[in-house]
ZAMARGU-4260 file (C-alpha; in steps of 0.2 Angstrom, whole numbers, plus 5000, padded with zeros to 4 digits):
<rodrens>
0) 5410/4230/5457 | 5413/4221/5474 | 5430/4215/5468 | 5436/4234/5465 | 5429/4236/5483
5) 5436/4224/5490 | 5456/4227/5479 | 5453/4244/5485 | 5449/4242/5505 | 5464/4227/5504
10) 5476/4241/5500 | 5470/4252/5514 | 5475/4240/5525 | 5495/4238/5518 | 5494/4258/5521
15) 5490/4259/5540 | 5509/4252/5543 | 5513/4266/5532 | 5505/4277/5546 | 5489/4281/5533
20) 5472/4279/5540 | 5457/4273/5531 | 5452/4294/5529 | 5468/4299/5520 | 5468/4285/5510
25) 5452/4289/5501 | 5459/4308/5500 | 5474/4300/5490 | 5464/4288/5481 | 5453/4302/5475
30) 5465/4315/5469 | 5476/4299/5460 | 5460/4294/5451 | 5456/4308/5445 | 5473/4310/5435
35) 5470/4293/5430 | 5453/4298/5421 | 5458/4315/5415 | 5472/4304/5405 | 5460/4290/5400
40) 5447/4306/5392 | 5462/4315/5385 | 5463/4330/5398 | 5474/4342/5399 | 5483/4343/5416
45) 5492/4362/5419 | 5510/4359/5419 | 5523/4360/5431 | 5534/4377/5432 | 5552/4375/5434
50) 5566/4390/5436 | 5584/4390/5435 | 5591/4398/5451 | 5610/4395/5454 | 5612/4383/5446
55) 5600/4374/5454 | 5584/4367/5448 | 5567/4375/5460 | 5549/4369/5458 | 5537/4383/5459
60) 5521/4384/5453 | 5514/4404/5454 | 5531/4414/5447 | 5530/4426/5432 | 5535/4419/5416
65) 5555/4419/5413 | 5557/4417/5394 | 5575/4412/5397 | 5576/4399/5413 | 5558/4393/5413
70) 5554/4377/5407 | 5541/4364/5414 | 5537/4348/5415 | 5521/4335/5415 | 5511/4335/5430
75) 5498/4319/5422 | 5495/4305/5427 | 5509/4294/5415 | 5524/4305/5421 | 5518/4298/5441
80) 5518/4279/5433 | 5537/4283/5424 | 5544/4286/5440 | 5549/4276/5456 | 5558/4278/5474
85) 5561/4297/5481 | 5557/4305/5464 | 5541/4297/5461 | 5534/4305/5479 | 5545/4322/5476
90) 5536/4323/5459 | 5520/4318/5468 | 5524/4333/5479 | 5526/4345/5464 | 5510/4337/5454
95) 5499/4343/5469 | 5506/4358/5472 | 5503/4362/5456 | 5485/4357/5456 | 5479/4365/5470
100) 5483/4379/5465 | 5476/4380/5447 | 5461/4392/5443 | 5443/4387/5445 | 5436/4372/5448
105) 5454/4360/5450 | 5459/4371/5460 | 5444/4369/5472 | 5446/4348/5467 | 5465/4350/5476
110) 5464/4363/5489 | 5475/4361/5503 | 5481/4344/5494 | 5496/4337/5503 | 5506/4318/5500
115) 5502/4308/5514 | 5515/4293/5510 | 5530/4290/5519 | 5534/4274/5510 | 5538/4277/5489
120) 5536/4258/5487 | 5516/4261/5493 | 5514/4275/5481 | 5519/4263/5467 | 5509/4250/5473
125) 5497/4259/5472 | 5496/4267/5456 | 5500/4254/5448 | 5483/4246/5455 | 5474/4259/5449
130) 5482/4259/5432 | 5476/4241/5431 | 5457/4246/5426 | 5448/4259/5414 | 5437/4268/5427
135) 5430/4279/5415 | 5423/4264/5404 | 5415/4261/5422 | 5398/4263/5426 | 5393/4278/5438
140) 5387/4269/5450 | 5400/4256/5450 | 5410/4270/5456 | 5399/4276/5468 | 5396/4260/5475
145) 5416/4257/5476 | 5419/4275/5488 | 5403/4271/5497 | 5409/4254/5503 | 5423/4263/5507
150) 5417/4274/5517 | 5404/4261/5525 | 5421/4250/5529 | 5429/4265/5535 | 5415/4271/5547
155) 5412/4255/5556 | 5431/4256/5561 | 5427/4271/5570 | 5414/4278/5580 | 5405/4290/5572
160) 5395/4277/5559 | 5392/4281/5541 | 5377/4293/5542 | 5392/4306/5546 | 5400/4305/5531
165) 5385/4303/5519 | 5367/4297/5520 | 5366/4278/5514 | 5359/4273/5498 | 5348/4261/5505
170) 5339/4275/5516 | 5339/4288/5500 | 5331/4274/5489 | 5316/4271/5506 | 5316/4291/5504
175) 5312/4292/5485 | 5299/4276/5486 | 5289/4287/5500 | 5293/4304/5493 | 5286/4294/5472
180) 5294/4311/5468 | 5288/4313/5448 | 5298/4325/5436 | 5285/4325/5422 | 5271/4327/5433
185) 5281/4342/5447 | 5299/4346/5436 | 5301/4358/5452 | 5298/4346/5466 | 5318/4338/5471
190) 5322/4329/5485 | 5340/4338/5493 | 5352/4327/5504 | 5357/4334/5521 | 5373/4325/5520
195) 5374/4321/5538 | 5359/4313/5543 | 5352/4325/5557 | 5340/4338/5545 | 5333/4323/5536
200) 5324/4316/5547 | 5315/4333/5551 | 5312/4330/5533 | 5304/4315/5533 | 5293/4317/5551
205) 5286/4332/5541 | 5278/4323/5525 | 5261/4317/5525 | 5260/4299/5523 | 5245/4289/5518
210) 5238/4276/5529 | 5229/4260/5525 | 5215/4253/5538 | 5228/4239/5548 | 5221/4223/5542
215) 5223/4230/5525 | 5241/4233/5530 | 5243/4214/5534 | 5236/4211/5518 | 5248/4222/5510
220) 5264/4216/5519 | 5259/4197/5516 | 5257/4199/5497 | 5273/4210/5495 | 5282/4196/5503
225) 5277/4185/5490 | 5279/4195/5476 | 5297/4202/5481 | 5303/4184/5483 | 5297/4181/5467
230) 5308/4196/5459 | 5322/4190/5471 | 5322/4173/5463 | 5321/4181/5443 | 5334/4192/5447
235) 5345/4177/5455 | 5343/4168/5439 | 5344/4181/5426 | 5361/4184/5435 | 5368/4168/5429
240) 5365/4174/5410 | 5380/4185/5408 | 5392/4171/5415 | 5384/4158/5404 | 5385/4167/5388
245) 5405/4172/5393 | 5406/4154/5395 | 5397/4150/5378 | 5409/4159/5369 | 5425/4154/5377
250) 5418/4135/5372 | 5415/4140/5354 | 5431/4147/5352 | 5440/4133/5360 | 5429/4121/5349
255) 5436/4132/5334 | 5454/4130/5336 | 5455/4111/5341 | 5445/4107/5325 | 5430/4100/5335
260) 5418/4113/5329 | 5421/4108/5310 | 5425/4089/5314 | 5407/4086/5302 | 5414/4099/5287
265) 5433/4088/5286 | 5421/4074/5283 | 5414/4079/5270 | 5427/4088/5262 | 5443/4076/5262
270) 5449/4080/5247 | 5457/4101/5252 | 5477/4107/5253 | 5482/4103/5269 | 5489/4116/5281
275) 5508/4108/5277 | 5507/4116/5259 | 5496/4133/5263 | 5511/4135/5277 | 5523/4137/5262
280) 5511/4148/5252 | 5512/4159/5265 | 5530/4159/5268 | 5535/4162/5250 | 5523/4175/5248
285) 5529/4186/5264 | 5548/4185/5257 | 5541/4191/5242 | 5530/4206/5251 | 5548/4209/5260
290) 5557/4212/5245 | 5543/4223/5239 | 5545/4233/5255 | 5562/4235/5252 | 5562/4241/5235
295) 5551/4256/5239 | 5561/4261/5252 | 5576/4260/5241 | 5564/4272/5230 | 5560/4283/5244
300) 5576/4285/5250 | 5569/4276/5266 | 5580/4261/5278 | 5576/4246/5274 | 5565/4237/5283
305) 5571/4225/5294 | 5571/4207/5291 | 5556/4199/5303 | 5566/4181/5300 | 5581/4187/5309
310) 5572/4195/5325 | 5576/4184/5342 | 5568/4170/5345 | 5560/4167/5364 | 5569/4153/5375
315) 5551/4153/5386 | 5545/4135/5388 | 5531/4131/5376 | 5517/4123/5383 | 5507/4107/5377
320) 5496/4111/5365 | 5478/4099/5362 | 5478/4086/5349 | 5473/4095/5331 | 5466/4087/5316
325) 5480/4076/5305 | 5477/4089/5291 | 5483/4105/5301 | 5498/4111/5308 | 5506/4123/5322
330) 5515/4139/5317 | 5523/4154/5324 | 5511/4168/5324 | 5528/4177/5317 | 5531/4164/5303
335) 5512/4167/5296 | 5513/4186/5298 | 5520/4200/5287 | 5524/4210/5304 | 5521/4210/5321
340) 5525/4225/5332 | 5520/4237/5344 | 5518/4256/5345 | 5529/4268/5349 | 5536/4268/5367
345) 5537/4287/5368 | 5522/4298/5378 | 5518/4310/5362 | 5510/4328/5366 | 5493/4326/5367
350) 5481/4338/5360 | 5463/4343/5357 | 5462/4337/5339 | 5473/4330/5324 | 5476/4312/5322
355) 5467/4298/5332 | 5480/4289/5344 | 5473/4274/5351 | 5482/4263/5369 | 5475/4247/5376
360) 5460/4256/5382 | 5453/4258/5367 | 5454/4239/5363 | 5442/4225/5370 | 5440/4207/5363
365) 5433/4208/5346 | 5430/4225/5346 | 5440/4243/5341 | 5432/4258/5353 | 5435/4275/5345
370) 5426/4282/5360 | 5437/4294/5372 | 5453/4293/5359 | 5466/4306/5360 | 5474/4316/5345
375) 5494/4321/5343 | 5502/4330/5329 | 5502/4327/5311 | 5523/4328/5315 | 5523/4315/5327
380) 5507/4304/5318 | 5520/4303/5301 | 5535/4297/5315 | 5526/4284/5324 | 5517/4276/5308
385) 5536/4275/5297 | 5538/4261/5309 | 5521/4253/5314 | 5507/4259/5301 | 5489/4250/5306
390) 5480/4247/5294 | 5460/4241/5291 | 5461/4222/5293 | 5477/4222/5303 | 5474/4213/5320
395) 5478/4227/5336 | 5483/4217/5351 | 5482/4222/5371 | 5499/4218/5377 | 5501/4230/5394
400) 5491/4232/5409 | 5476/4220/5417 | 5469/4219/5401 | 5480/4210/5389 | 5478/4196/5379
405) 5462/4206/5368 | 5462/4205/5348 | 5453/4216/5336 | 5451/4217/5320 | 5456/4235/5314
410) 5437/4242/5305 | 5442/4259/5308 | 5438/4269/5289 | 5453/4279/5295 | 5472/4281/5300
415) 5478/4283/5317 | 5493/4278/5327 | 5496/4266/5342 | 5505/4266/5361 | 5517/4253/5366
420) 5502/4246/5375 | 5495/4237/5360 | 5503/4228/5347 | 5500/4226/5329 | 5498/4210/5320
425) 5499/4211/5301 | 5492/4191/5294 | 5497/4185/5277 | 5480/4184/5272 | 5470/4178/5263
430) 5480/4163/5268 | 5479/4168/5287 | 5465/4176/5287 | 5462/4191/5298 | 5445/4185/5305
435) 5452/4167/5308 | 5467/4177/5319 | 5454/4186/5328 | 5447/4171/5332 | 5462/4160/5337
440) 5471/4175/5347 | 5455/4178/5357 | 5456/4158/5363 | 5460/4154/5379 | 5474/4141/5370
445) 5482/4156/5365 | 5478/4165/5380 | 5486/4152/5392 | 5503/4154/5382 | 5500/4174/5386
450) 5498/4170/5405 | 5513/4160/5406 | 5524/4174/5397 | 5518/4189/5403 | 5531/4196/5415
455) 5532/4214/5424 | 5528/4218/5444 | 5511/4226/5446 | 5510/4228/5429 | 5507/4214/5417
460) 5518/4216/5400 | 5519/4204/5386 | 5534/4208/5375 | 5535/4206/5358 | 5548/4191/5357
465) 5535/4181/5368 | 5521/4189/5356 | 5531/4183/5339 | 5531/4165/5348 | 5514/4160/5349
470) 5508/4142/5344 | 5495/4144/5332 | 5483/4130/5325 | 5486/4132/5308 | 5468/4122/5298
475) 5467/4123/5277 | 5461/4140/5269 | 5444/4133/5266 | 5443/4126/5283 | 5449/4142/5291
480) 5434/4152/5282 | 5420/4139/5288 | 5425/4140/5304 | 5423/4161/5303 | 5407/4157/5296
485) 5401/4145/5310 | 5409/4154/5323 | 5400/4172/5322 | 5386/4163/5318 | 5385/4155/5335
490) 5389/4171/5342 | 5377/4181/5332 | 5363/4169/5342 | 5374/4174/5358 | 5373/4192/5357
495) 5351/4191/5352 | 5350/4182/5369 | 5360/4193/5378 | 5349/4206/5373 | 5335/4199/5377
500) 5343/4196/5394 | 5345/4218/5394 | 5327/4221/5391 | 5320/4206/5404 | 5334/4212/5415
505) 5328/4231/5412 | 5309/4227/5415 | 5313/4215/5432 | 5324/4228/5439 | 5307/4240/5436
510) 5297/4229/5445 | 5299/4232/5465 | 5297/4250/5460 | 5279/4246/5452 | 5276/4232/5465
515) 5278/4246/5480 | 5271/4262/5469 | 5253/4250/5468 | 5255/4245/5488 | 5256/4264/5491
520) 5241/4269/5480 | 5232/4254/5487 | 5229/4246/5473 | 5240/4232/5479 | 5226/4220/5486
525) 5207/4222/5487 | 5199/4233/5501 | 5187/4226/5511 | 5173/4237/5519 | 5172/4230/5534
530) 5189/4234/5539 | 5191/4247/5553 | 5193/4266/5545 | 5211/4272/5545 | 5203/4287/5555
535) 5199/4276/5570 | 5217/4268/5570 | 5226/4284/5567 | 5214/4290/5585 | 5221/4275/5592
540) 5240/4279/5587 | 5237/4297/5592 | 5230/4289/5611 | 5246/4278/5612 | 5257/4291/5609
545) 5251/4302/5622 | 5248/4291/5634 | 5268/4286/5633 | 5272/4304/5635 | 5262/4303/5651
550) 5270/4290/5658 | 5287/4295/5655 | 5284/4314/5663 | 5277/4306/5679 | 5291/4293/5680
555) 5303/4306/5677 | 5294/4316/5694 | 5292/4300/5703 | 5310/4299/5703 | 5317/4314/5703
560) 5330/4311/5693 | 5330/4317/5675 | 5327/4301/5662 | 5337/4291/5652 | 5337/4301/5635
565) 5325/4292/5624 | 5328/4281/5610 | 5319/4288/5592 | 5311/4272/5594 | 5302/4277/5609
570) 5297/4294/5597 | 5286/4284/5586 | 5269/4275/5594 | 5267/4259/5587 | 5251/4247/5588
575) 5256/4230/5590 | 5252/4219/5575 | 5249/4201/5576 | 5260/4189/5564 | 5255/4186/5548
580) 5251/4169/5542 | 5268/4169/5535 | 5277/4177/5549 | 5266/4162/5559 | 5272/4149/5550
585) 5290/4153/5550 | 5289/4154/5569 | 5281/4136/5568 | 5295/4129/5556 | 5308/4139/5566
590) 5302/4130/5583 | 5298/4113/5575 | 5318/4111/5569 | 5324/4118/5586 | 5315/4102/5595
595) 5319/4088/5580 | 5337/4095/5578 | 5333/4092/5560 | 5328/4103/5542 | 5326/4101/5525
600) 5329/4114/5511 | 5315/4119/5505 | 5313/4121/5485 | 5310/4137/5478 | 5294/4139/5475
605) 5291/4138/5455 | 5294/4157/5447 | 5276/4162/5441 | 5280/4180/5435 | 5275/4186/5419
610) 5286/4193/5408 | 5285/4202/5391 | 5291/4191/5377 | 5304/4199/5368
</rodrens>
């Protein structure tokens, strides 16, 4: 989350030389991300109007209907990314015009919606940087947390603070621990946001609080500093997990494709085809699949297709590959597939249903999403698939944007066409099997060869000739299917203990909730009787208070002059508190290392929390 924060503040600070302040950029960045996520859920964006008047072609966007001279044209978010210079911020223009004013709620989203770059180079920039993530596969939060930071970086540049723009989460989450507002137990009772920090407060000041008697407070305090630290520390190291397990399976698969992973199997088994003889398996039975293809088309009446052996071949340097085992061999990821291709480079007209069209979005590593797909005609479904037809066990690749370099196994039970964004991978299997592809694509060896032939400014783009030319470690048939076996076995294990991770992670992030609801209730630490009341100290508070408002009325006479206006702090009587033995002994530690000019890191103390077994 903090590195789409901090891409997005580093591009606010490109725009003030473009005359844009940190405001008007998070109006911009708003009305461009939502185009960006109606695209990415298949909305529907109104279109922009266009009349024929003298020859000339007007934008206009609330003119009758002329059935003879009107036509229109896309106002989404892939007609801003097709466009560059003075046309991509005229059409800019025209898209908010449009928008603001639409009917109902879009056009409430885009009133009064003015371009505010001078610079077209900016406006690319910048829309390609949003294009580079899937903000609807985001959590909410995360994006919440990304305009907040905003917002927080934006305020401290000015005068006016943050609470101007929106109450901080960290004073709404102090508001809802007092408040323990309960839906099952009050469905009724809600807790409203005043947005601008000067109501809220009234709010608060007006809510009875309880009040423990004050050595029960010290008690209270004391114990929550423990336990907190304690939650601080789990959380710390549960952290970690996700990072481990990403880096777990990276090693597995690299262990996978240098052969290290089935060093013990090849012992055992000396005696298999080597990879030398299954390469020319494979090439004889693709030019035999060829001239299969060829005589249906004859029969359909269909062009042949074309001839993947005399497609051009990639002049990029080839990088070292590791040592492989004697009995293996490198191929062209061309040379041991029947076809490898992308979708269509042509935007289709989306629609609310027919058949399922699937872009890079819709592809992560080892794994097909058909969540959020969009549909196009039955029409344009048959004219995409005459020249790249997926099928179930073909291998869709991302090849466009910030995620490329993804491979997935097709599972889908049925048809649906691709964008240029993915390309499609069709092994000779069983002789390259589709889950051995999976597994080698997904490898950083063949992902290094993709970061140093991807090419494209902003926009990351692997084309297919650099696609074709992939090194792949070729192992023996039965090789190739033990080290499938072996390999989702070891990440079988990874995914148990990444759930287990969820539930621990679920339950800790429960736990300062819990620990503060049981301070509150005061069943945190045992209450001791002889303790002074909380009536008598709450007499005391009441005495202070007064007592300060005295004092300041006479100064203010004394003087003549009207006072200082008081700080809230001087609105809220306090009773001083001595330190607690912790607070004590810091002030110790703290003086004993400014006289000896020396300290030691202390170690964490052990982690005693007890957790659920899962």
């Amino acid at each position: 989350m903090s590195d789409v924060v901090n891409k997005l503040w580093g591009f606010c600070h490109t725009l003030r030389h473009d005359g844009i302040d940190y405001g008007d950029y998070i109006e911009q960045l708003t009305y461009l991300l939502f185009l960006k996520m109606a695209d990415e859920k298949g909305i529907d964006i109104p279109r922009i109007k266009i009349f024929r008047d003298k020859s000339k072609w007007e934008d206009r966007t609330n003119l009758e209907s002329n059935s003879t001279q009107e036509e229109t044209k896309a106002a989404d978010w892939n007609s801003l990314k097709s466009l560059s210079g003075n046309d991509l911020t005229d059409h800019y223009l025209d898209v908010l015009r449009t928008l603001r004013e639409a009917p109902g709620i879009l056009g409430d989203i885009f009133a009064q919606s003015m371009p505010r770059f001078n610079n077209p180079v900016n406006l690319k920039k910048i829309i390609n940087m949003i294009d580079e993530e899937e903000w609807t596969s985001l959590d909410v939060d995360v994006k919440a947390a990304a305009f907040e930071g905003l917002l927080e970086k934006a305020a401290s540049e000015g005068k006016k603070g943050a609470g101007q723009y929106f109450t901080p989460r960290v004073l709404i989450q102090s508001i809802v621990r007092v408040m323990k507002p309960n839906p099952l137990v009050s469905p009724q009772f809600k807790i409203c946001d005043p947005a601008c920090g000067t109501v809220s407060l009234e709010i608060i000041k007006s809510h009875p609080l309880a009040l423990a008697p004050l050595n029960e407070q010290r008690r209270i305090v004391e114990k929550l500093e423990k336990l907190l630290a304690k939650v601080d520390t789990c959380k710390q190291r549960l952290d970690k997990i996700p990072n481990i397990l990403k880096r777990f399976r990276q090693s597995v698969l690299a262990a996978a494709c240098s052969g290290r992973l089935t060093a013990d199997w090849r012992e055992n088994n000396p005696d298999i085809e080597s990879a030398e003889d299954l390469l020319k398996r494979i090439q004889e039975k693709k030019q035999r699949w060829y001239e299969e293809e060829c005589k249906k088309a004859e029969k359909d009446g269909r062009r042949k297709p074309k001839d993947q052996t005399k497609n051009k071949k990639s002049r990029s340097h080839v990088a070292e590959l590791p040592d492989i085992p004697l009995n293996w061999t490198i191929a062209r990821l061309e040379d041991i597939s029947y076809l490898v291709t992308d979708g269509t480079h042509k935007t289709p007209k989306y629609q609310p249903e027919g058949k399922p069209f699937l872009s890079v979005k819709n592809v992560r590593q080892f794994t097909v999403k058909d969540k959020d797909i969009k549909f196009i005609s039955e029409a344009e479904f048959k004219e995409i698939n005459s020249r790249c037809n997926p099928e179930k066990g073909d291998i869709l690749y991302t090849k466009v944007g910030a995620t490329f370099g993804y491979a997935a196994i097709n599972k889908l039970d049925y048809p649906f066409s691709i964008f240029v964004s993915l390309a499609l991978i069709k092994p000779v299997s069983p002789y390259f099997s589709s889950e051995y592809a999976e597994i080698v694509i997904n490898s950083e060896l063949v992902f290094s060869q993709a970061r140093e032939r991807v090419s494209g400014i902003g926009t990351p783009d692997l084309h297919l000739i650099e696609i074709r030319d992939f090194r792949i470690p070729l192992p023996p048939l039965e090789e190739q299917k033990e080290i499938v076996n072996r390999v989702q076995t070891l990440f079988k294990l990874a995914d148990q203990i990444e759930q287990r991770y969820q539930k621990a992670k679920n339950h800790v992030d429960q736990l300062t909730q819990s620990i503060l609801a049981k301070a509150f209730r005061g069943e945190l630490v045992p209450q001791d009787p002889n303790d002074e009341p909380a009536s008598v100290l709450l007499e005391r508070i009441r005495a202070e208070q007064t007592k300060r408002e005295t004092e300041t009325k006479t100064a203010k006479k004394s003087t003549g002059q009207k006072g200082k206006r008081r700080s809230k702090k001087d609105d809220v009587a306090s009773v001083p508190l001595d330190p607690t033995p912790i607070q004590q002994k810091k002030r110790e530690t703290e003086t004993a290392q400014k006289l000896t000019k020396q300290g030691e890191q202390q170690e964490l103390e052990p982690l005693q929390l007890e957790l659920p077994l899962y």
